[in-house]
N, C-alpha and C positions, 0 to 999 in steps of 0.2 A: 887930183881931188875928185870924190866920186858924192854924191848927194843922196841919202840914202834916206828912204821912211823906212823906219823897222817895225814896224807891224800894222800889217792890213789883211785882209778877208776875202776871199772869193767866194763866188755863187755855190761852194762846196762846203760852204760854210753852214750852219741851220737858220744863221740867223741873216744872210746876206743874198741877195741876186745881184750882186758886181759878176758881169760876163769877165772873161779872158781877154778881152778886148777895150772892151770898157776901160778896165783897167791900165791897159797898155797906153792908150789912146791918154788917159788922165796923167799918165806917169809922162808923159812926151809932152804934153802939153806943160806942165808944170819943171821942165826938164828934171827931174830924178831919174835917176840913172843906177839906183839898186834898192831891192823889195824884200825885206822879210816876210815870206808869205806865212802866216800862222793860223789856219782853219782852224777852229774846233775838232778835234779828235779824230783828224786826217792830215794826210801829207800832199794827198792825190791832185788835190790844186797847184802847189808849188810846185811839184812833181811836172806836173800836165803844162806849169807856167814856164819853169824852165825848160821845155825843149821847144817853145814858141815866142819869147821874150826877147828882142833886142838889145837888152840891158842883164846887170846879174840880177842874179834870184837866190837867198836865201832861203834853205828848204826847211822850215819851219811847222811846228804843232802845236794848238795847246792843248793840253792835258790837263782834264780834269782829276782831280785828288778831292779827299773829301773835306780838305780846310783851304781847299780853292785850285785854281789851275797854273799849270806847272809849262813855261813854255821852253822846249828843244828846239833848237838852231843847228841847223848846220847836219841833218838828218838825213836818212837814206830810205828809210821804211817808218810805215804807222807803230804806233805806239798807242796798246791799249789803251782805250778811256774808261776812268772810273776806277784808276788804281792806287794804293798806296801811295804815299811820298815820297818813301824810300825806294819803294819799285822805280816812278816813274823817273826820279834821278838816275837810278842804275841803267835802266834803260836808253836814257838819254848818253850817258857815258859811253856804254858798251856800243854807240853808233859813231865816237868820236867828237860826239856834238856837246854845245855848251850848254849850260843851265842858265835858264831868264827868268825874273820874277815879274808876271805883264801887273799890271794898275796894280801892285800891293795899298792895303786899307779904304781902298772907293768901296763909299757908304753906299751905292747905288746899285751895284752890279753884286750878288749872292756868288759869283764863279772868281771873286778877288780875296785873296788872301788879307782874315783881317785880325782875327785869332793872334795875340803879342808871342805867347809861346809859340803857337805852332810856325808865325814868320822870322821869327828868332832864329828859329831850329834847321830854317830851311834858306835863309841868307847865309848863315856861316856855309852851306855847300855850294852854295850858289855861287857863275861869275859874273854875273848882269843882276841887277837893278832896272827897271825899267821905272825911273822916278818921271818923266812927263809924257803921259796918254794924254792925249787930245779927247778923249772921252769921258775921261774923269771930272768929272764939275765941280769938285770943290777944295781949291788951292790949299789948303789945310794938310791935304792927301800928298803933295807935291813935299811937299817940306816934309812930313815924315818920313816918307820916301826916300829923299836924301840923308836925312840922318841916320838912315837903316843902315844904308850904304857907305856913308861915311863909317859907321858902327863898326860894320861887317869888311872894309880894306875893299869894297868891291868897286868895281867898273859901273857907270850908268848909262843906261838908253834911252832912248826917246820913240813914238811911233804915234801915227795919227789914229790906228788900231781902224783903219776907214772899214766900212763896210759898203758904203755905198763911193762912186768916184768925185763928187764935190767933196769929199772930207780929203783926198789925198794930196798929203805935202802939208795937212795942218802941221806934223811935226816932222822936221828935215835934220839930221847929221849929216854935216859934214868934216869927211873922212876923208886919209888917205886909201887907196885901192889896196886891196889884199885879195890875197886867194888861199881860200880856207880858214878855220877857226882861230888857229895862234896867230896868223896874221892879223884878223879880224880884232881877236883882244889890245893887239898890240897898235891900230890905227883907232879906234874905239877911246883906248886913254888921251890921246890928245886933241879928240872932235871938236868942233864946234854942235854945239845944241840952238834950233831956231823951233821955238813951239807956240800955239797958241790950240784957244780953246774948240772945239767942234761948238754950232747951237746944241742946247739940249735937247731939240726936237729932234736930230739924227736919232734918238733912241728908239721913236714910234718907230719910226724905218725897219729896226732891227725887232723890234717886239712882232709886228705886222707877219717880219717875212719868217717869222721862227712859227705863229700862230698857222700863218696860210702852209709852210711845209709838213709842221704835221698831222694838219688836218689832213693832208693830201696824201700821206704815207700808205 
């Protein structure tokens, strides 16, 4: 059995200064022992994570669309941001990787899918569910979440979505080990899910470091 947070942030992120290390350091501390690394509209942390990382690393993005972001697992190269829907799934495919839906309906975050048609539209392609973030603050969002995915026959995930390293391990699956995507789906259906909530002050954090980097551009 392997412990997995599936979505967290590196300092390659706009909105995060979690180091490579930091990181590693919280993961060992916490014992997890695999990471969805999903930057913002890079691969290059995951990338950069996995040939430094003691543990697995899923090579992870998210993708901005213009009815929210679109997260690729299981990837080898960036994936434009700022693209269609349809693109950023094709894209995703054509790298062998799977389709994730990160926080669907969090009323807080503007980059979450909250539009009924347009998450409709994009659950049936979808094969993840991402129904408990640790960053989403109001339980309401969890429960739609799962009836999405109940809806849509799909698989769910869980991630603490950390950006800084006290958030990591708010949300743990545990899973059997796999190597590569089908495996991945196929340990994924029978996890174990253990989540709970981030404070909601982790979000200054990320507002702060998103404000300070592109002043600094």
């Amino acid at each position: 059995m392997i412990k997995a947070d599936l979505h967290v942030h590196t300092m390659r992120s706009i909105d995060s200064y979690m180091t490579y290390q930091q990181l590693i350091e919280a993961c060992q501390a916490k014992g997890i022992n695999c990471i969805a690394v999903a930057d913002h509209g890079t691969t290059l942390g995951a990338r950069e994570m996995s040939g430094i990382a003691p543990f697995k690393i899923i090579i992870c993005e998210e993708v901005r669309t213009p009815y929210g972001e679109i997260m690729g697992m299981f990837l080898h190269e960036d994936i434009p941001d700022r693209i269609p829907v349809d693109e950023a799934i094709r894209r995703i495919r054509e790298q062998g990787g799977l389709v994730c839906i990160p926080h669907p309906y969090d009323l807080v975050r503007p980059s979450a899918f909250r539009n009924e048609k347009a998450l409709q539209s994009v659950a049936d392609k979808a094969d993840i569910i991402e129904v408990y973030n640790s960053r989403s603050l109001f339980p309401g969002t969890e429960k739609k979440a799962r009836a999405l995915a109940l809806q849509h026959g799909k698989l769910i995930s869980a991630g603490s979505d950390a950006h800084s390293p006290s958030e990591i391990g708010y949300a743990i699956v545990e899973m059997q080990d796999f190597n590569g995507p089908r495996e991945f789906l196929a340990s994924l259906k029978d996890a174990v899910i253990h989540s709970r909530k981030s404070s909601p002050l982790i979000h200054f954090l990320s507002v702060t470091a998103r404000l300070d980097k592109n002043i600094n551009r």
